[in-house]
C-alpha positions as CSV (number, residue, x, y, z in Angstrom):
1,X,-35.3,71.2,4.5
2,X,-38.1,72.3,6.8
3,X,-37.5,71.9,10.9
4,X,-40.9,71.7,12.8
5,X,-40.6,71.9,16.9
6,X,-44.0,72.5,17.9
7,X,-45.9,69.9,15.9
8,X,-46.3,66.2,17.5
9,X,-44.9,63.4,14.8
10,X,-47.5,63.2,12.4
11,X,-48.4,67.0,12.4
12,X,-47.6,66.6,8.6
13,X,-51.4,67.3,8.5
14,X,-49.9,71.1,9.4
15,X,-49.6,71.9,6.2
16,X,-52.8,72.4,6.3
17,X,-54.5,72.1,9.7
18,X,-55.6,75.8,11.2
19,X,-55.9,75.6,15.0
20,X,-59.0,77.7,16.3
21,X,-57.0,79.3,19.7
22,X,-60.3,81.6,20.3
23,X,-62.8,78.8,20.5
24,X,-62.4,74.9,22.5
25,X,-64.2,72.4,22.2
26,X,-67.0,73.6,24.7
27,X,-67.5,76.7,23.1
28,X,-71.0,76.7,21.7
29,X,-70.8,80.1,18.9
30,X,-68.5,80.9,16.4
31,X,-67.8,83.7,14.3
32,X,-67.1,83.2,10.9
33,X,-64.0,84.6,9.6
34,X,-61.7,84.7,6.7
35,X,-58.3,82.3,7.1
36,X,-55.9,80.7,5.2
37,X,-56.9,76.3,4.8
38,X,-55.0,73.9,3.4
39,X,-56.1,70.1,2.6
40,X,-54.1,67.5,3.1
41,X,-53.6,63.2,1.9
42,X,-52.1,61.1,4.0
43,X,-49.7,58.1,2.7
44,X,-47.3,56.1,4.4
45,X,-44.2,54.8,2.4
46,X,-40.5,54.5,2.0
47,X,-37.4,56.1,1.1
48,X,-35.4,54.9,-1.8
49,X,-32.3,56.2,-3.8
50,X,-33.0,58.0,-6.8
51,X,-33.6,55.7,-9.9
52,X,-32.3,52.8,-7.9
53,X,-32.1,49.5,-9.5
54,X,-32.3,45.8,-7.5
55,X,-29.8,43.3,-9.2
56,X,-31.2,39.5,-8.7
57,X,-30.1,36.3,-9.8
58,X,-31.9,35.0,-12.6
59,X,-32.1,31.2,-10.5
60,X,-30.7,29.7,-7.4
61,X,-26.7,30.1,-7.7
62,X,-23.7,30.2,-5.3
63,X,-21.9,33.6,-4.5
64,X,-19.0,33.0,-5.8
65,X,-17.4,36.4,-5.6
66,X,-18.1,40.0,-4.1
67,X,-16.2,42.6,-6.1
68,X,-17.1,45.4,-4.2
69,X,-18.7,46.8,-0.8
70,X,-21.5,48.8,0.4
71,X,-20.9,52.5,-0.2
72,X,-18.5,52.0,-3.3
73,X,-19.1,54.0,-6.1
74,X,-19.3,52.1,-9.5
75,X,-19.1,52.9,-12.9
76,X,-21.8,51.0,-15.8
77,X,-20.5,47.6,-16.2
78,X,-18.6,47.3,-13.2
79,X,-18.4,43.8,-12.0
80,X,-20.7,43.7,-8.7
81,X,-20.7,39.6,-8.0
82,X,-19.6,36.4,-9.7
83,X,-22.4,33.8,-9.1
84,X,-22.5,30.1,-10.0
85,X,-22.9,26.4,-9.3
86,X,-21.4,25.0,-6.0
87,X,-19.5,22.0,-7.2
88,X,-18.3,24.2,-10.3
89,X,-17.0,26.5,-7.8
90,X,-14.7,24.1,-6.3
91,X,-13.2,23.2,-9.3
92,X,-12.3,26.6,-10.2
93,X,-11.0,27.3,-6.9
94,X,-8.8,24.0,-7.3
95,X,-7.6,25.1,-11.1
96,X,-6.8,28.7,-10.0
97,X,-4.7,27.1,-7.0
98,X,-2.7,24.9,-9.7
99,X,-2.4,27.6,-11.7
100,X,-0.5,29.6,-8.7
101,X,1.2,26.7,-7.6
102,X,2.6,26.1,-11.3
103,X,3.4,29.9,-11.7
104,X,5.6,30.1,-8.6
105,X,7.3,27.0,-9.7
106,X,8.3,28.7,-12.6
107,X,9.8,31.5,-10.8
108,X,13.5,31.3,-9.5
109,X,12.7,30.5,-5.8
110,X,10.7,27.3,-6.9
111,X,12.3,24.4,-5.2
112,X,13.0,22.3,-8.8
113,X,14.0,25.7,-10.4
114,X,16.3,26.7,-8.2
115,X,18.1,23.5,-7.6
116,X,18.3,23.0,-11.3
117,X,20.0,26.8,-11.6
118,X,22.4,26.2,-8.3
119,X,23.7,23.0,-10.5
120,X,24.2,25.0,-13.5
121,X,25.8,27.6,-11.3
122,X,28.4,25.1,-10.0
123,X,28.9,23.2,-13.6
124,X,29.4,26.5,-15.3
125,X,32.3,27.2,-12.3
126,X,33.9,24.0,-12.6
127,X,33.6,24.2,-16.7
128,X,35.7,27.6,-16.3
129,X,38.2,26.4,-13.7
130,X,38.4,22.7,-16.5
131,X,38.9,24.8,-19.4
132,X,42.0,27.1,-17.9
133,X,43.4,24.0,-16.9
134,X,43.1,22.7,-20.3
135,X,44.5,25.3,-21.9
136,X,47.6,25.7,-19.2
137,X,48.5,22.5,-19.8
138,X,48.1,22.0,-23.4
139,X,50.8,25.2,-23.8
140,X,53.1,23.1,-21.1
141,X,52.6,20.2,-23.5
142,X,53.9,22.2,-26.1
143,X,57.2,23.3,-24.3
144,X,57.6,19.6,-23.2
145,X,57.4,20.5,-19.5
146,X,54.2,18.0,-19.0
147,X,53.6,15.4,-20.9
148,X,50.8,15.2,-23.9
149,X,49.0,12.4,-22.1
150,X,48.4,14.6,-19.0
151,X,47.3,17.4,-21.4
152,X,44.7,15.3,-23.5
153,X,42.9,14.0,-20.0
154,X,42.8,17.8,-19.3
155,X,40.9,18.4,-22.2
156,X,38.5,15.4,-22.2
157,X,37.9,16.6,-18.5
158,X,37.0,20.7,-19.9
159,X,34.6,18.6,-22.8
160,X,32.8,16.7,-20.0
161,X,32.4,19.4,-18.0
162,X,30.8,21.6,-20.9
163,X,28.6,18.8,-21.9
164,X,27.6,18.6,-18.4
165,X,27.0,22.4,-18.3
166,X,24.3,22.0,-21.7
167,X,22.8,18.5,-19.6
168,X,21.6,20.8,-17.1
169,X,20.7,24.2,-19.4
170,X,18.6,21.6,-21.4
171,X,16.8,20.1,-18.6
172,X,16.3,23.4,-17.0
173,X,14.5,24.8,-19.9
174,X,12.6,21.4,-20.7
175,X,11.9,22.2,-17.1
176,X,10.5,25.6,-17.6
177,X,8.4,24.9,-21.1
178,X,7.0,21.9,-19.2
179,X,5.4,24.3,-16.3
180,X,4.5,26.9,-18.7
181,X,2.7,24.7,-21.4
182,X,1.0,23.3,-18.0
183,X,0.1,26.7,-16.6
184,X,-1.2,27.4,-20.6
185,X,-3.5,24.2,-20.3
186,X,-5.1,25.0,-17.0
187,X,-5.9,28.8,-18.0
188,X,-7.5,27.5,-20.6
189,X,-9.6,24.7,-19.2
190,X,-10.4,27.6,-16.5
191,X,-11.3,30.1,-19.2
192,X,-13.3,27.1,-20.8
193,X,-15.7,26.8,-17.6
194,X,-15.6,30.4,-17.3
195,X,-17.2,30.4,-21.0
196,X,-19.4,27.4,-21.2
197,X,-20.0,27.0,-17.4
198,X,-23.0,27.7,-15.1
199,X,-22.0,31.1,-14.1
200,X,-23.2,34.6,-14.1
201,X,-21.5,37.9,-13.5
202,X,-23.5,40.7,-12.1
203,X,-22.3,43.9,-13.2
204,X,-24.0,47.7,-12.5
205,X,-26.3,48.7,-15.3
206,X,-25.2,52.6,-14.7
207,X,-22.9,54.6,-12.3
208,X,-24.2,55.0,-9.2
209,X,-23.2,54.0,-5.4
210,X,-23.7,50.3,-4.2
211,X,-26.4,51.2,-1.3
212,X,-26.6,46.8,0.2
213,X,-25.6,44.0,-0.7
214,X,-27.2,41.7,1.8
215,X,-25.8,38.6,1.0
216,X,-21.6,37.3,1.8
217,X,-20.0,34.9,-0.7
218,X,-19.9,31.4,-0.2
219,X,-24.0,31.8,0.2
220,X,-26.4,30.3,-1.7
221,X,-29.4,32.9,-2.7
222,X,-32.5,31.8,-4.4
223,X,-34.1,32.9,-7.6
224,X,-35.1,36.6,-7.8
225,X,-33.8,37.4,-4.8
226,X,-32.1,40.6,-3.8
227,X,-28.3,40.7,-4.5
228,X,-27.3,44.6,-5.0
229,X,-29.1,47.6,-4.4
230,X,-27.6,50.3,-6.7
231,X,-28.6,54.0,-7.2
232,X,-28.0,57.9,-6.8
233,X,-25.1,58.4,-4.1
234,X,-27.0,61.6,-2.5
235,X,-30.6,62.0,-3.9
236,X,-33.5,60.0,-2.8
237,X,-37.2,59.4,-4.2
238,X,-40.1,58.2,-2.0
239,X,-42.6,55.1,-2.9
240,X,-45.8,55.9,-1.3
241,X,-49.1,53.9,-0.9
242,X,-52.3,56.1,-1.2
243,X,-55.9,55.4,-0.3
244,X,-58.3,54.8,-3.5
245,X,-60.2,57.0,-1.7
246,X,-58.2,59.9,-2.0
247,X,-56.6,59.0,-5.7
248,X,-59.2,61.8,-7.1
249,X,-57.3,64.2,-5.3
250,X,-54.0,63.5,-6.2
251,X,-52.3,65.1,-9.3
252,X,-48.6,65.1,-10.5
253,X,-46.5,68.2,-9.5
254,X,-48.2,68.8,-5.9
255,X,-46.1,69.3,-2.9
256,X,-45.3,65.8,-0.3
257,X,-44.5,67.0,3.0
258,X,-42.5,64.3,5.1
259,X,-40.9,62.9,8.5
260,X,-38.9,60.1,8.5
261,X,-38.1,57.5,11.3
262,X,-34.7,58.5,11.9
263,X,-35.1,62.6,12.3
264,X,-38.4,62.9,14.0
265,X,-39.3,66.1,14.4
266,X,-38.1,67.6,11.0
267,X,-40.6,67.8,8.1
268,X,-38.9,67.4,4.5
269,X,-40.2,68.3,1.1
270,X,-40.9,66.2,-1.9
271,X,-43.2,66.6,-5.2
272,X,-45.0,64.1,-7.1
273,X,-43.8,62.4,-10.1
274,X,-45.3,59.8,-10.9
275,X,-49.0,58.2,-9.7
276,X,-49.4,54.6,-11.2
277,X,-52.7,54.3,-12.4
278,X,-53.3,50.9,-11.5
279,X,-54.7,49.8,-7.7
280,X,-53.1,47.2,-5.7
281,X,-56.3,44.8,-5.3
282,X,-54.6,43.5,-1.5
283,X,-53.9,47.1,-0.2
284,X,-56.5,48.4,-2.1
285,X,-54.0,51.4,-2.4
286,X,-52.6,53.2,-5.1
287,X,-48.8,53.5,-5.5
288,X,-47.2,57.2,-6.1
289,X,-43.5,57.9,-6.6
290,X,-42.0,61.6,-5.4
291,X,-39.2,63.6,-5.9
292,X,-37.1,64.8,-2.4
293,X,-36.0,68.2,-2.4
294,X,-32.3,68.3,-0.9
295,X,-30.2,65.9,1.0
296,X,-31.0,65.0,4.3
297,X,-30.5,61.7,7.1
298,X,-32.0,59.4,4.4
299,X,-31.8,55.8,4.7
300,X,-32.7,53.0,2.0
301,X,-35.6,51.7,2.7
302,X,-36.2,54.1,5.5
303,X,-40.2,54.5,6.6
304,X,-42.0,58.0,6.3
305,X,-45.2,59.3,6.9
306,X,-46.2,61.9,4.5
307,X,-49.2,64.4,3.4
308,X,-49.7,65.7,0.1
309,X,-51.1,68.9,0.0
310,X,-54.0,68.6,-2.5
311,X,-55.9,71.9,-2.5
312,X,-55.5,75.6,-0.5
313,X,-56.5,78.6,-0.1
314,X,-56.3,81.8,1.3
315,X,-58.4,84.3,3.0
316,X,-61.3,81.6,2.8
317,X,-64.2,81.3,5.1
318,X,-63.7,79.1,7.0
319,X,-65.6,76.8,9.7
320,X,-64.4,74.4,12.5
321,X,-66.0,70.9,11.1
322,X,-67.9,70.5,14.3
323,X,-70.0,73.4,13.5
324,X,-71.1,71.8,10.0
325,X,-74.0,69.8,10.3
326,X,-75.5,66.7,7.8
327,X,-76.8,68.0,4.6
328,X,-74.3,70.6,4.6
329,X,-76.2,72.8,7.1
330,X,-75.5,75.1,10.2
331,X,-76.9,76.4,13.0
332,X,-77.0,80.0,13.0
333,X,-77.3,81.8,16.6
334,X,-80.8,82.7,16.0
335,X,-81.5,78.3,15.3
336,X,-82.3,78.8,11.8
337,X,-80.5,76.4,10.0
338,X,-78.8,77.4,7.2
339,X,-77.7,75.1,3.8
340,X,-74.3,76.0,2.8
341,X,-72.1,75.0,0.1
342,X,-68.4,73.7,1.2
343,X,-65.1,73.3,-0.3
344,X,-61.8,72.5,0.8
345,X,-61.8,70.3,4.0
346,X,-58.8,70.1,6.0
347,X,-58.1,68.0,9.4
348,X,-60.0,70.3,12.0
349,X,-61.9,73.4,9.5
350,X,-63.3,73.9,6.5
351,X,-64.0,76.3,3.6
352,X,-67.4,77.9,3.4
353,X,-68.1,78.8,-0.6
354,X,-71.6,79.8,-0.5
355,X,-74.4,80.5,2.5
356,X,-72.0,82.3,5.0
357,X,-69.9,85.8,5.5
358,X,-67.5,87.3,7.4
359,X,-68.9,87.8,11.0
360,X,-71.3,85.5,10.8
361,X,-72.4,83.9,14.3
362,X,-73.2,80.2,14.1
363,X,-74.2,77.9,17.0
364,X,-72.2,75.0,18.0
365,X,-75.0,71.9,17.5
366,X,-75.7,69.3,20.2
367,X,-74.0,66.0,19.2
């Protein structure tokens, strides 16, 4: 990361731009000298996240579910949304509340449940206390102390009592198969609109953080539009538009010099990687993808302003562009003009190849 105080905003051009302190504007001779020029192409763009990817509905669908939130990291195939059709929607929502409903029904604190198992509770006690009284008096009967009548209603009472006890195990367990067989069902009828429905699960196509997600479920998005932005958690390309007039002078590898919206003043480095070689007919522009170097306060989608340095040099001979004249000529202090053949041209100078040297006094022309 480069820091640059003294330059106004879009001093990118710095790179390359030489500032000729010994001579304004009014000055009407120059001395040719040997300095250091840089050329510069300007293109405008954005900031995106390293091999970012924009997950889109295939047609108009209902969010049905948002499984994660901006910033999360995600692995490949993590679920990012469940999308679908509205009215299908419902209907899952209403199985997947019967299915709850049934499932805590099943469960001991469901009202049916648990009155069926505080009746067993209280047959099983009064089957214990029938039985002991059963037994106590069938060994009185024997001894003569009570008679055998009393004894046999004992018994018929323990007998109805256990049958009552196995009335209410066998209800509470056709109970229970009941609201399992009917939880069973509506799994599978939801599994069946899961499989043969109208819905879609959006999952990551590769690890990565989830930069947006613009859209809150419930909404209805139309085809192709934007769902997820995914893509490197800290690294960051740019997507810049360049002039077809410049595209000659643009080659993969060269440097991209940068400010962005949100840290004015501070010039970042990219490189070029990528030109595509195919003009945009509406912007008649040319688009160029580059490589940051570093980490800095980038944002998705963030604007920049950039220069690509295309050509340099140093110790040239060099001329303010003023002091050039059509046809490649200047005026020399004596008014002989003079052809000369030029090179690289930056913002404010430019290189002299051929017709000048060092310490050479030109005039400055009348406009």
């Amino acid at each position: 990361m480069q820091k640059s105080t003294s330059y106004s905003p879009f001093v990118l051009w710095a790179i390359g731009v030489l500032f000729f302190f010994s001579c304004a504007e009014e000055q009407e001779t120059y001395e040719v000298r040997l300095q250091d020029i840089q050329e510069g192409v300007y293109a405008s763009g954005k900031l995106m996240p390293k091999g970012y990817r924009y997950l889109k509905a295939s047609k108009s669908q209902q969010i049905w579910e948002v499984a994660v939130e901006e910033g999360d990291i995600v692995e490949a195939g993590d679920l990012i949304l469940v999308l679908g059709a509205e009215g299908e929607r419902r209907q899952r929502e209403y199985l997947k509340e019967q299915i709850q409903r049934v499932s805590n029904q099943q469960d001991a604190s469901g009202s049916r449940i648990n009155e069926l198992q505080a009746q067993l509770n209280q047959a099983e006690e009064q089957y214990a206390l029938d039985t002991k009284d059963a037994e106590d008096l069938a060994a009185l009967a024997k001894e003569g102390a009570v008679s055998v009548q009393r004894a046999r209603e004992a018994a018929l009472k323990a007998s109805q009592s256990r049958s009552n006890v196995e009335g209410i195990k066998h209800r509470l367990e056709n109970l229970r198969e009941d609201l399992r067989d009917r939880e069973l069902g509506l799994r599978q009828q939801l599994s069946g609109m899961t499989q043969t429905g109208d819905s879609d699960e959006i999952r990551s196509p590769f690890e990565g953080k989830v930069h947006a997600i613009p859209h809150k479920s419930a909404e209805t998005v139309p085809a192709l539009r934007e769902l997820a932005l995914i893509g490197h958690p800290t690294e960051f390309m740019l997507e810049l538009l360049l002039d077809e007039r410049d595209i000659g002078k643009v080659k993969l590898g060269q440097k991209v010099y940068f400010e962005t919206e949100t840290a004015k003043g501070e010039i970042f480095e990219a490189q070029l990687t990528k030109i595509n070689a195919v003009m945009d007919e509406e912007s008649r522009s040319f688009l160029a993808e580059a490589e940051v170097d570093g980490v800095g306060p980038f944002f998705p989608k963030g604007s920049v302003e950039a220069n690509i340095l295309v050509a340099s040099a140093e110790g040239a001979m060099v001329i303010p562009r003023d002091y050039l004249m059509d046809g490649d000529t200047v005026l020399m202090v004596s008014n002989e003009k003079r052809k000369v053949k030029t090179g690289i041209l930056s913002r404010n100078s430019i290189q002299v190849l051929e017709g000048l040297k060092e310490g050479d006094l030109l005039k400055l022309p009348e406009n």
